[in-house]
C-alpha positions as CSV (number, residue, x, y, z in Angstrom):
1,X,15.1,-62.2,-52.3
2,X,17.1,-60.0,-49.8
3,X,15.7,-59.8,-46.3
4,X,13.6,-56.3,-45.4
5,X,16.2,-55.5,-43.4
6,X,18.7,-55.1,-45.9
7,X,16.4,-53.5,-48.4
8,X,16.1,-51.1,-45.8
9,X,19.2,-49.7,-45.5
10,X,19.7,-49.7,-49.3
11,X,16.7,-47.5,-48.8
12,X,18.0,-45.3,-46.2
13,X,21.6,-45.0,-48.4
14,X,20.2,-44.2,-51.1
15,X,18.0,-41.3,-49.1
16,X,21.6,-40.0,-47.5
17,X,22.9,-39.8,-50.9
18,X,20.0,-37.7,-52.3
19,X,20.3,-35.6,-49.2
20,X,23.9,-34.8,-50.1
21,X,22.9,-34.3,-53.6
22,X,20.5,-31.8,-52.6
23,X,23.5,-29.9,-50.8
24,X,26.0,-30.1,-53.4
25,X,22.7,-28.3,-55.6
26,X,23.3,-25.6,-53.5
27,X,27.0,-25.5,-53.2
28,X,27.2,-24.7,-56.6
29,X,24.3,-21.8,-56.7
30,X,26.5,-20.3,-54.0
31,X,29.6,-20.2,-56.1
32,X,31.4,-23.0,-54.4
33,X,33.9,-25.5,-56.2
34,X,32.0,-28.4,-56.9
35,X,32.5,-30.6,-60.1
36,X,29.6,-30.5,-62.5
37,X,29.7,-34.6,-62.2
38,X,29.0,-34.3,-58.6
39,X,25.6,-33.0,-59.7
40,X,24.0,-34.7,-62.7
41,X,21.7,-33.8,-64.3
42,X,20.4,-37.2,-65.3
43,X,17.9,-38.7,-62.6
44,X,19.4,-42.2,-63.6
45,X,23.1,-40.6,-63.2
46,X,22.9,-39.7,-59.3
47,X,23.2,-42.3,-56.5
48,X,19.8,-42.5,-55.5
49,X,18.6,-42.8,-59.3
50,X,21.3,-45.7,-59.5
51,X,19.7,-47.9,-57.1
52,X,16.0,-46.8,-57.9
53,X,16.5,-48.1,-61.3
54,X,18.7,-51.1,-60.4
55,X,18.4,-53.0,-57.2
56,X,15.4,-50.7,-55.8
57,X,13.5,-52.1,-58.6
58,X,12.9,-55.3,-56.5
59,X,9.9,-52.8,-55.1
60,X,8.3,-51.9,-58.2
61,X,4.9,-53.3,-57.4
62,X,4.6,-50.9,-54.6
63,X,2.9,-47.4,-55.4
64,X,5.0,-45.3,-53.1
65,X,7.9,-46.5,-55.0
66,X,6.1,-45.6,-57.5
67,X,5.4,-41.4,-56.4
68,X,8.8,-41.5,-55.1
69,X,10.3,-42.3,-59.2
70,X,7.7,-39.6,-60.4
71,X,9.0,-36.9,-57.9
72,X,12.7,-37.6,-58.5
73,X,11.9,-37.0,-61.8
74,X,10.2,-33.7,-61.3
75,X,13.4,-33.1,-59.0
76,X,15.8,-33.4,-62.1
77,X,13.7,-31.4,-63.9
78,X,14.0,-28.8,-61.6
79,X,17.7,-29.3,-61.2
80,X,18.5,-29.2,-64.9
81,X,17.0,-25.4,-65.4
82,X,19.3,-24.7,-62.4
83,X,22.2,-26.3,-63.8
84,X,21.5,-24.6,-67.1
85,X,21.5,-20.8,-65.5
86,X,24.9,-22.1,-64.0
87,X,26.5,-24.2,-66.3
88,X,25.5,-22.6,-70.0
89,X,27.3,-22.5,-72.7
90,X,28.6,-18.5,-73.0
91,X,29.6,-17.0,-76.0
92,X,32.7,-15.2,-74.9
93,X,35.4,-13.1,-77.2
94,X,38.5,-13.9,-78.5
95,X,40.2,-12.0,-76.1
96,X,38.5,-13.2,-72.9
97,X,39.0,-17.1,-74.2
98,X,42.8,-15.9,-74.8
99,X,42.8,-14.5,-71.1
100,X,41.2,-17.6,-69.5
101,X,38.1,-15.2,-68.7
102,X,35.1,-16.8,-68.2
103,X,31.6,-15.1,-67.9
104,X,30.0,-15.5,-65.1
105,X,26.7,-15.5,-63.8
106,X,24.7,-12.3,-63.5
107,X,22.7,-11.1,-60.2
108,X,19.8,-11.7,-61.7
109,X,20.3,-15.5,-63.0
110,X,21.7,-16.2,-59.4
111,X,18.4,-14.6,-58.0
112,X,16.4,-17.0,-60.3
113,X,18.5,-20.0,-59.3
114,X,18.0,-19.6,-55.7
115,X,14.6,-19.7,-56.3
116,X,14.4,-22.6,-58.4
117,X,16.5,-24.3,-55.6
118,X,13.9,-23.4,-53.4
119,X,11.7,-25.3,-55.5
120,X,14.1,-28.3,-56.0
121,X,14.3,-28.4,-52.0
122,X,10.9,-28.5,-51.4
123,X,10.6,-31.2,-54.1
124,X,13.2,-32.8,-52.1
125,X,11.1,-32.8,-48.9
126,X,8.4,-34.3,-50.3
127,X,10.9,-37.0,-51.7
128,X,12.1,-38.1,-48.1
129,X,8.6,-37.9,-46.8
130,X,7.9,-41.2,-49.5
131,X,11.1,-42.6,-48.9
132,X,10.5,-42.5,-44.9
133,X,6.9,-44.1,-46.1
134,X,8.2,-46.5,-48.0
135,X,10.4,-47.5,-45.0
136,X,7.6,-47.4,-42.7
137,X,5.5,-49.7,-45.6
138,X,7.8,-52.2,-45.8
139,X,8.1,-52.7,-42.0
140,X,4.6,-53.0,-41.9
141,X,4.5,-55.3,-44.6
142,X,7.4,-57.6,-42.5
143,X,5.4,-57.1,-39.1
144,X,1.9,-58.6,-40.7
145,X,4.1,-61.1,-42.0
146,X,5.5,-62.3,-38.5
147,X,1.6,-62.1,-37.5
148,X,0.6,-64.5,-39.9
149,X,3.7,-67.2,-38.8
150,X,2.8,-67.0,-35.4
């Protein structure tokens, strides 16, 4: 079993890499260039899902682990209606797919994203508030431990 220490910082990397999911999110709402892989969709696609559902899963038996899994689900959720408004499939004509034209999104979908990134970022919040508990759990779990060899 890896030492708490290590654990945490797989914690704490996995944390920065949601955090810079969360911005790329928003990247793309603003219109910047950001690849649609750079942003899944799937919550066992992006970094953080990656290690929840692979080497994180050394914590399963703890129940903040447990809310964090159920809110970075919710968070996906949230993201995939953003990334549909963004990313849909468009019917376009003959003539615009000849041009290279591509629809793009209308004021009022990009009002409805921000929103929902809004959402998603307050989702996120509450996401780092767990992970930052789950830190804080498992030093206290390692400091009782110390107690009990002294």
């Amino acid at each position: 079993m890896e030492n708490n220490n290590d654990l945490k910082w797989q914690i704490l990397d996995a944390k920065r890499a949601h955090r810079e999911w969360v911005g790329r999110a928003l990247l793309l709402i603003e219109g910047a260039s950001v690849q649609k892989e750079m942003v899944p969709v799937n919550e066992t696609a992006c970094v953080f899902g990656k290690w929840y559902f692979s080497d994180g899963q050394i914590l399963r038996n703890n129940n903040i682990f447990h809310d964090i899994g159920r809110v970075h689900e919710e968070l996906h959720q949230k993201y995939a209606q953003i990334y549909a408004l963004i990313f849909r499939e468009q019917t376009q004509s003959l003539f615009s797919k000849l041009i290279g034209k591509s629809a793009s999104i209308s004021p009022a979908e990009l009002q409805i994203a921000k929103q929902k990134y809004a959402e998603l970022n307050q989702i996120s919040h509450t996401m780092v508030d767990l992970i930052d508990r789950l830190v804080n759990d498992i030093q206290m779990d390692e400091s009782v431990a110390k107690l009990k060899l002294v």
